[in-house]
N, C-alpha and C positions, 0 to 999 in steps of 0.2 A: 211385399216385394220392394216396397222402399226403403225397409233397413235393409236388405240385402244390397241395394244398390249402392249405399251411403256406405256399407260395411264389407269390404274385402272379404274373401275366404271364409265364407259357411264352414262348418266343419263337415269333415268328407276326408278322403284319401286322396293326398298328395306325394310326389316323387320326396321332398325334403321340404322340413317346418324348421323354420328360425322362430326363434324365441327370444323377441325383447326388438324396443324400438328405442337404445340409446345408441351412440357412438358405431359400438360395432355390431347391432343388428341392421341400421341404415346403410353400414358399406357394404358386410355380408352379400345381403341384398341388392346390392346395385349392383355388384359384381357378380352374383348368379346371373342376374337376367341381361347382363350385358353379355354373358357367354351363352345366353339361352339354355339355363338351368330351369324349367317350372319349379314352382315354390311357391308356398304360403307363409306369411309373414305373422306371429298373433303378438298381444303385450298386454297387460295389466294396466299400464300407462295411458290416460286420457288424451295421452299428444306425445309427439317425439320429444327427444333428448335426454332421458332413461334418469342419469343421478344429478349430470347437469340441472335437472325440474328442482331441486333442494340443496345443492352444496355445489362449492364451499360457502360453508354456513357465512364467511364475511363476503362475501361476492365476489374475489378477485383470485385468480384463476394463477395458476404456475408456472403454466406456459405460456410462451410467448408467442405474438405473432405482428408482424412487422410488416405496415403498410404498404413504404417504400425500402424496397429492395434492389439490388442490381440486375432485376429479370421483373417482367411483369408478371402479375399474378394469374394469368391466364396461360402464364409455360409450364412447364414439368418443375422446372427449376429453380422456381418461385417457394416448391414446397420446403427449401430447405432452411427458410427465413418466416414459415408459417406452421404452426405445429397444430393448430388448434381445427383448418379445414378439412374436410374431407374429400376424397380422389375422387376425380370423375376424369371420364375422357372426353367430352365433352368442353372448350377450353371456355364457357360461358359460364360453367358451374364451378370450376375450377377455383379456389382462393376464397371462399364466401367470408371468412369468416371477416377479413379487413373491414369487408362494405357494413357492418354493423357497429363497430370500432368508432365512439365518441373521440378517441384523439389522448386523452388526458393519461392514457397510459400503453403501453406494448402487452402490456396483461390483460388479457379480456376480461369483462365481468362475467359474473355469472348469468345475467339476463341477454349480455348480449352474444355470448355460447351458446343457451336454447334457442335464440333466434336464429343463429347462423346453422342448426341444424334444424330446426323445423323449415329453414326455406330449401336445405338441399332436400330434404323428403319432397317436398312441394315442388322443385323445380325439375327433378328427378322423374319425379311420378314413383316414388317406391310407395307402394300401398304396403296397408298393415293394418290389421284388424284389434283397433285398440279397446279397452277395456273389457280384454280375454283375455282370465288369471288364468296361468298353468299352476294346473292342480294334483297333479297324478301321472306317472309312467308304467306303463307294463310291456311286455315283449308279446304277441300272437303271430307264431310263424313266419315269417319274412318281414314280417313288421311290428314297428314301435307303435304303441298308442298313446297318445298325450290327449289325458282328462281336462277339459277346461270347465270356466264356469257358463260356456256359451256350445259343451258338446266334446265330442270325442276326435282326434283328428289321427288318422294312419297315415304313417308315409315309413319308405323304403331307410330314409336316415333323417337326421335331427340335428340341428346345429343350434345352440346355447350361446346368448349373448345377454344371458342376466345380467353382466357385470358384477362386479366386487361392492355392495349397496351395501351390505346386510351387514347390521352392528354387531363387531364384535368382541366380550372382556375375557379374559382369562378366570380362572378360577380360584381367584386369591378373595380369601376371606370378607366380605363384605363389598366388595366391590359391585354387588350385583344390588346393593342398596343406593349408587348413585347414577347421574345420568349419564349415558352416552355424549359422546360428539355432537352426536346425528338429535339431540335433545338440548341440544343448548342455546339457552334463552337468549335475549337481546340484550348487545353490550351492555346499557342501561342498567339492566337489571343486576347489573354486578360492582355496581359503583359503593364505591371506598371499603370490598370486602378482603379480603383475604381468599385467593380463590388457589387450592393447588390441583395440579393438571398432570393426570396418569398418563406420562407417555414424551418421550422426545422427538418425536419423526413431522411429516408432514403438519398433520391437523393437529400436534399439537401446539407447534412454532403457528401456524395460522388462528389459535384463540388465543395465543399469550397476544400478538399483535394486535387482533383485532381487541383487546383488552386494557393493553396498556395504558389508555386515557384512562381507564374509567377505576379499572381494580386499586387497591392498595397497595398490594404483596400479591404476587405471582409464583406460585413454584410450580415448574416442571420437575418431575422426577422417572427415572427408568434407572433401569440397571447399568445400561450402558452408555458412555459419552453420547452427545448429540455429534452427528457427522454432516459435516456442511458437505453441497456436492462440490464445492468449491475444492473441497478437501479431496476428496473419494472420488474425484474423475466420472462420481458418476450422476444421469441427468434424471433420475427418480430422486435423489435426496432432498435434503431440504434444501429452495433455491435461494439466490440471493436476494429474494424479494421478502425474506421472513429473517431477514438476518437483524434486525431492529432489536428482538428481544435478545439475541445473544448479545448484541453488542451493551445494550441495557445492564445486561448479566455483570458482564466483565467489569461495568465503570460502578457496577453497585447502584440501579437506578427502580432497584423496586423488584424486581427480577432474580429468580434463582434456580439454578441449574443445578440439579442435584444425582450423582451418581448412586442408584440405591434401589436395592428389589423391596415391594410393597410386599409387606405379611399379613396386614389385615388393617380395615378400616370400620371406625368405630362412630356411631352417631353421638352427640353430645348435644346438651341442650340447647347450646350456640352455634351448632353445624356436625361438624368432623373432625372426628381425631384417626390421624392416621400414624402408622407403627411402620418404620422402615427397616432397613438394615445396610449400611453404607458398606458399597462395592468393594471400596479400597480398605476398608481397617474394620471390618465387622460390626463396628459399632452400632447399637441401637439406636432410630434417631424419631422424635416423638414431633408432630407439624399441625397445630391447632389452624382450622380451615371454617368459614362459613359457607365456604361452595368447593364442591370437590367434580371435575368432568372427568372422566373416560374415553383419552382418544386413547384408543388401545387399537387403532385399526376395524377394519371391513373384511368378511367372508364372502365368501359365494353361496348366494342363495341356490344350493344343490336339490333341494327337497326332497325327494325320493329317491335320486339318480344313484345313492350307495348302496338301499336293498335291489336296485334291478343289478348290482353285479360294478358300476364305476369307482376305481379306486381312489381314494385320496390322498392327500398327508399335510403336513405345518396343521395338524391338530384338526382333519377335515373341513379346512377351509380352500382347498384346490384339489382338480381333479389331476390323477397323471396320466399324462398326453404325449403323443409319438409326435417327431418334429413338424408334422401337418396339425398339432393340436388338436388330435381322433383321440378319444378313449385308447388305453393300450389297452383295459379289459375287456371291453363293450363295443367292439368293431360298429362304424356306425353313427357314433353319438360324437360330434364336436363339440370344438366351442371357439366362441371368438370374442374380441373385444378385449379386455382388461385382462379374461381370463385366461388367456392365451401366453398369458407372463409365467402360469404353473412350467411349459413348456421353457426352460430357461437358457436352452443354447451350452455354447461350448465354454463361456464366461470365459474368453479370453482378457487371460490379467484381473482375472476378477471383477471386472465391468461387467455388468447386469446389462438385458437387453431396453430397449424402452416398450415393452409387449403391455405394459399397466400402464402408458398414457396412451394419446387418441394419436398422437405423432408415429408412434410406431406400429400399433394395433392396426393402423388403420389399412399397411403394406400387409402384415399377415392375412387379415380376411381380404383381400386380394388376390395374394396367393393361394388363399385356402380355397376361394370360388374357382380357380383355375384347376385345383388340385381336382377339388370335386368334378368338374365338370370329363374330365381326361379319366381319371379309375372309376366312379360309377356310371358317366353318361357317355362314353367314348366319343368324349367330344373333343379332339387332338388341338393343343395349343395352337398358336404361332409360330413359327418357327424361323424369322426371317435368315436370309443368309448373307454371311459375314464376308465381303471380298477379303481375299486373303493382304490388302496391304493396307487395309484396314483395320487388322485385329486388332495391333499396338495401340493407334489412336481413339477407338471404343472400348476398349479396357481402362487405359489412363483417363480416360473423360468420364467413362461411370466413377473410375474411384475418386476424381477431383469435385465431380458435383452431383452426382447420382442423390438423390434424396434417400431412396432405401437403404442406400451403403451406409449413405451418414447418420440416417435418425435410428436405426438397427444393425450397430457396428459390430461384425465378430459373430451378427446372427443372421441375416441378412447378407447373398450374394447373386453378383452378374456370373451366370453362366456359360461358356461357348463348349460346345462340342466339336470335333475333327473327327469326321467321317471317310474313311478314302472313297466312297458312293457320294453321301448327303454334303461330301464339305463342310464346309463349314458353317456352323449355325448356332444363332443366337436363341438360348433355350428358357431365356428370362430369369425371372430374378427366383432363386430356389431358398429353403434354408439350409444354412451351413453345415447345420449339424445332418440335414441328408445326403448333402454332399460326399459329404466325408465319411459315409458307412453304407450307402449305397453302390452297389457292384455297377456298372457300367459300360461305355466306350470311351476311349482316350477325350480328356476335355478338363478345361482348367475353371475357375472359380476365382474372382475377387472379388474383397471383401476389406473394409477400411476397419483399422483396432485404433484403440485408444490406450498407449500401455500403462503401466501403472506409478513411470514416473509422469505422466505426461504428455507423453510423444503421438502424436497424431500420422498413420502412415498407413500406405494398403500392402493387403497382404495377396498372397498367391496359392491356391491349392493348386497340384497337379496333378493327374492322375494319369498315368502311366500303368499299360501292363497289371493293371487291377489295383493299384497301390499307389493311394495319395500321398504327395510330399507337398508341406508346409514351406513355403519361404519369406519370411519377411524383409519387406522393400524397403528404399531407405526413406525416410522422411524429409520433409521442407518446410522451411521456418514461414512461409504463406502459403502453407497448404497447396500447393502448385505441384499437381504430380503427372503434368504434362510436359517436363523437360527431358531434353535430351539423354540427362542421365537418365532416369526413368524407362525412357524407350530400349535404352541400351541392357541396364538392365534386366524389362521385362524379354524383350527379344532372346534373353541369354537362355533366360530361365523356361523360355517355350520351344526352345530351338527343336526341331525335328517331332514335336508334339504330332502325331498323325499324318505326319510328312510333311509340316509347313516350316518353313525357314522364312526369315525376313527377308 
């Protein structure tokens, strides 16, 4: 009876089992039982914080979060200058991640990331029943069964918040002879080698860095240019906090950047010989190594989920998910957290959503706990309602500082509906891509794009007469999309919307 007490959720039969206690199993979670969803919580994990417990391998984190702000960290609006907290309504729990924040940098570490989510668990009260491995899925009549190593658990539906953990190489010739990312030793242990690095993207701009004291010669290699987000507008690239080795690169400082698909790698009695093939002129190109890593990227630990019927693609590393991130094949089975990035939006202008960091992940399973709670527990949102001479001024002030607009731009929107009964009504923050292929009532959608020279600006769906029309609004060199023009504008573009005029 006392490990029951110590241990959340025996197994047994519950309405919905989340799976996983990182990032997005902890919000998942907060956000069912804040809408009074029952649920059971299980993880593998001895303690919260899922991949934050082990990476990034050099401790210092990608995202940003900024102490002082021009809002305190206990407003809504605080979240727009903190990417690393997790949402609560609660304004006590609001902003944690600051309060563990040594000061010496806007990049959390990686020790003080787990802490800031082991205290919202603790602060929260989200129980989870931790070191219960999912082992097994099968279907039995109206229910899923998930095998663990602590028992069998049935419920009605299932939400997945394994995150993106699972190491993962391609199939190129030897490669399956060196280490992963997720296996690489301490800077130390690579001092005055010759080390080259599969891979241009995040983790691997984060080992040439954490490197660069220590290695000799560094080569990164991939097929394709390394793309700063500086560059590509967009906020999954690599950030400016990894730009060290590029810039290394360019001045010739040990560093090299090499555009070039790997064909096989070969052991040698002094390490690694690897065999390229250079992007731009075909050329064969031959790279004598004593240490070779493998950031080739992280999968989804899917385990079973593809013989119960869930489809996948990018080589069965992501499942495909309807804009709520449900299974499209397996009505039933979500998923939340990192994994919720397979779901990829409208990519206005080619901007990717931020659904793979904790910044945007964190508004999806929000929405997803609302979603769930309204189609399988008919439990009917919020719905407050919107005085009519107030529309202009809550539309322009979500797009000026709404956090969801902004850290999930183009995927991510404020909703109002126009009722001639209900009025007018604020129907919360939906995604875009439902918006815009869901049949409905008269009611518009903003949402902030990022376009692809540049330009930062919100945008308007409208929906009229069963048929959305796009408008993009103009922009402002301080992001201020509360002026007059603005209002005049937006007013133009709503006029007669369900009968409302300005």
């Amino acid at each position: 009876m006392a490990e029951l007490a110590e241990r959340p959720f025996p197994p047994g039969d519950y309405p919905v089992v989340v799976v996983g206690s990182g990032p997005g199993g902890l919000q998942v979670s907060y956000c069912l039982g804040r809408v009074g969803v029952p649920h059971a919580v299980v993880s593998a994990d001895p303690a919260p914080g899922g991949m934050f417990r082990r990476f990034p391998i050099f401790q210092r984190l990608l995202s940003w979060t900024r102490p002082h702000a021009p809002y305190e960290r206990t407003d809504r609006y605080y979240e727009r200058y903190d990417w690393n907290s997790l949402l609560a309504e609660e304004p006590e729990h609001r902003g944690l991640a600051a309060t563990f924040m040594d000061g010496s940098s806007e990049f959390p570490a990686r020790p003080e990331m787990e802490r800031n989510l082991a205290a919202f668990a603790e602060r929260t009260r989200v129980a989870v029943r931790y070191g219960c491995r999912w082992t097994a899925t099968r279907r039995e009549g109206d229910r899923f069964v998930l095998e663990t190593t602590d028992g069998e658990y049935r419920a009605r539906l299932l939400v997945f918040a394994v995150g993106m953990a699972e190491p993962w190489k391609p199939a190129t010739l030897g490669l399956d002879q060196v280490p992963h990312y997720a296996e690489t030793r301490s800077a130390a242990d690579y001092a005055g080698r010759r080390v080259f690095i599969v891979g241009k993207r995040n983790s691997g701009f984060e080992l040439a860095e954490g490197l660069l004291p220590w290695a000799s010669q560094i080569v990164l290699a991939s097929p394709r240019p390394a793309k700063l987000s500086v560059v590509t507008r967009s906020l999954v690239g690599i950030r400016a906090r990894y730009l060290q080795p590029y810039e290394d690169a360019v001045i010739g400082g040990g560093i090299h950047l090499i555009d070039a698909s790997i064909e096989r790698i070969e052991r040698t009695a002094g390490g690694y010989r690897v065999v390229a093939r250079s992007t731009m002129t075909s050329r064969e190109l031959l790279f004598q190594a004593e240490a070779v890593i493998a950031a080739t990227g992280f999968g989804t630990p899917l385990g079973d989920l593809a013989a119960l019927g869930v489809q996948t693609f990018n080589q069965g590393k992501l499942p495909v998910l309807t804009p709520y991130w449900e299974s499209v094949t397996v009505p039933g089975v979500y998923f939340a957290g990192t994994i919720s990035q397979a779901m990829s939006g409208l990519k206005k202008h080619g901007v990717p959503s931020n659904s793979g960091a904790v910044q945007g992940a964190r508004y999806n399973a929000r929405v997803l706990a609302l979603h769930i709670a309204q189609v399988h527990f008919g439990i009917a949102p919020e719905r407050p309602p919107v005085a009519p001479d107030r529309v202009l001024g809550h539309l322009l002030s979500e797009a000026t500082r709404g956090p969801e607009l902004w850290h999930q731009r183009s995927y991510l929107a404020r909703v109002l509906s126009f009722g001639p009964a209900a009025g007018i009504r604020d129907e919360g923050i939906w995604p875009l891509a439902h918006f815009v292929d869901a049949p409905g009532p008269e009611a518009c959608a903003v949402t902030v794009e990022h376009t692809a020279e540049g330009e930062m600006r919100p945008a308007l769906y409208v929906r009229r007469e069963g048929r959305v029309e796009e408008h993009a609004m103009a922009t402002n060199e301080l992001l201020d999309f509360e002026t007059a023009e603005h209002r005049a504008e937006l007013a133009g573009l709503l006029d007669g919307l369900g009968g409302w005029h300005a």
